[in-house]
C-alpha positions, -999 to 999 in steps of 0.1 A, spaced: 515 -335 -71 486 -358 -62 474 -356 -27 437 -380 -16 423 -391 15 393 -408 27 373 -409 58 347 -431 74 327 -405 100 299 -416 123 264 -395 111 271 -371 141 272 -330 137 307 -331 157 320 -348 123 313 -321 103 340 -296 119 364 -329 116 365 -334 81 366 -295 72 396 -291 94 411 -319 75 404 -303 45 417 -272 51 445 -285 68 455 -303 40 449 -275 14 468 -253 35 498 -275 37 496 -280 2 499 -242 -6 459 -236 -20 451 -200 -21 430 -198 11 397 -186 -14 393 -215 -31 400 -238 4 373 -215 20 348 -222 -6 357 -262 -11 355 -265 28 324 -248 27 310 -269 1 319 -303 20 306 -289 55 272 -286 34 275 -321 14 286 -337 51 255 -318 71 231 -334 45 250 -368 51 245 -362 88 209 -356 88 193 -377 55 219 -404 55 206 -432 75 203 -467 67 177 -479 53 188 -503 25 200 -539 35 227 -541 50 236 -505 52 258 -486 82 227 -461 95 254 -447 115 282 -437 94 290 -419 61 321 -419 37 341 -386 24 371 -386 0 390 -360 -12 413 -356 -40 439 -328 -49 451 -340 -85 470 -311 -105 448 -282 -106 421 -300 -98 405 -310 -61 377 -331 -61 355 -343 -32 324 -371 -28 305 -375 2 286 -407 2 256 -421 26 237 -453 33 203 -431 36 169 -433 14 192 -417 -20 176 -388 -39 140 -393 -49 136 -400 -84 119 -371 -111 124 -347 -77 148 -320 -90 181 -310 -65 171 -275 -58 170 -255 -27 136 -267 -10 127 -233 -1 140 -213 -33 122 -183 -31 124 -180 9 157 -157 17 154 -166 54 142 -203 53 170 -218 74 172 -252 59 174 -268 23 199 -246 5 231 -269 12 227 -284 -26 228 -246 -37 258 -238 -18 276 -266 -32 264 -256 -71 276 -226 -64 312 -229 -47 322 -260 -68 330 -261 -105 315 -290 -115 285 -307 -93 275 -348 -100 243 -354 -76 232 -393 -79 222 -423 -60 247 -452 -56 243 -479 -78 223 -509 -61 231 -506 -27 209 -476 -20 222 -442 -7 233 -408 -21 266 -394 -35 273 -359 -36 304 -355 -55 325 -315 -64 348 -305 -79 370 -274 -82 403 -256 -100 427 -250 -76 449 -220 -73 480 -221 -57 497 -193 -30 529 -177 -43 551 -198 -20 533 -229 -23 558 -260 -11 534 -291 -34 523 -268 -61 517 -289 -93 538 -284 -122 
């Protein structure tokens, strides 16, 4: 069973909820055990915030105002990548929680979150045309009854 889908959102919070729903929708439909849908929704709310607020446009020719997300179910596998037209990740700066050590700081743990709901965690810049891609991914586990399980 292979299920994908892909998104073009506008960088707005309201798009955040959208694609989770989707998500979970889709998971839930597909018979994921609702754990591991929790935890992957969780981790593209986080990647898709980040999108939201760093993602803007500042290469040529880049859409300030939108932001992609795609997500794969594949087997046992689900794998998602949220990319942005924003400033990318600076260079030699490592992809850690801005505020490590602070248990109520309020933002720069979304990265975290996402290293430590997902599987597997690729953080880079897009090639050439400026921009960050946040890309998961995660073994799925099916319900009992699931209707698309893999085989």
């Amino acid at each position: 069973m292979s299920i994908w889908w892909s998104l073009h959102l506008r960088r707005e919070a309201a798009s955040v909820p959208l694609a989770r729903r989707l998500l979970l929708g889709t998971m839930e439909t597909a018979g994921v055990d609702p754990d591991v849908s929790y935890d992957l929704s969780v981790a593209l709310s986080e990647a898709c915030a980040n999108a939201v607020e760093h993602g803007g446009g500042t290469a040529p020719g880049a859409v300030s105002g939108a932001y992609h997300v795609t997500a794969y179910l594949d087997g046992e596998l689900c794998r998602i990548e949220v990319t942005d037209s924003g400033p990318g990740f600076v260079a030699g700066r490592p992809h850690r929680p801005a505020h490590e050590d602070d248990a109520t700081a309020e933002n720069g743990r979304g990265l975290y979150l996402i290293r430590e709901l997902a599987d597997h965690v690729h953080i880079a810049n897009k090639p050439g045309r400026g921009g960050a891609v946040v890309s998961f991914d995660k073994l799925l586990k099916w319900r009992k009854d699931a209707p698309l399980m893999a085989v």
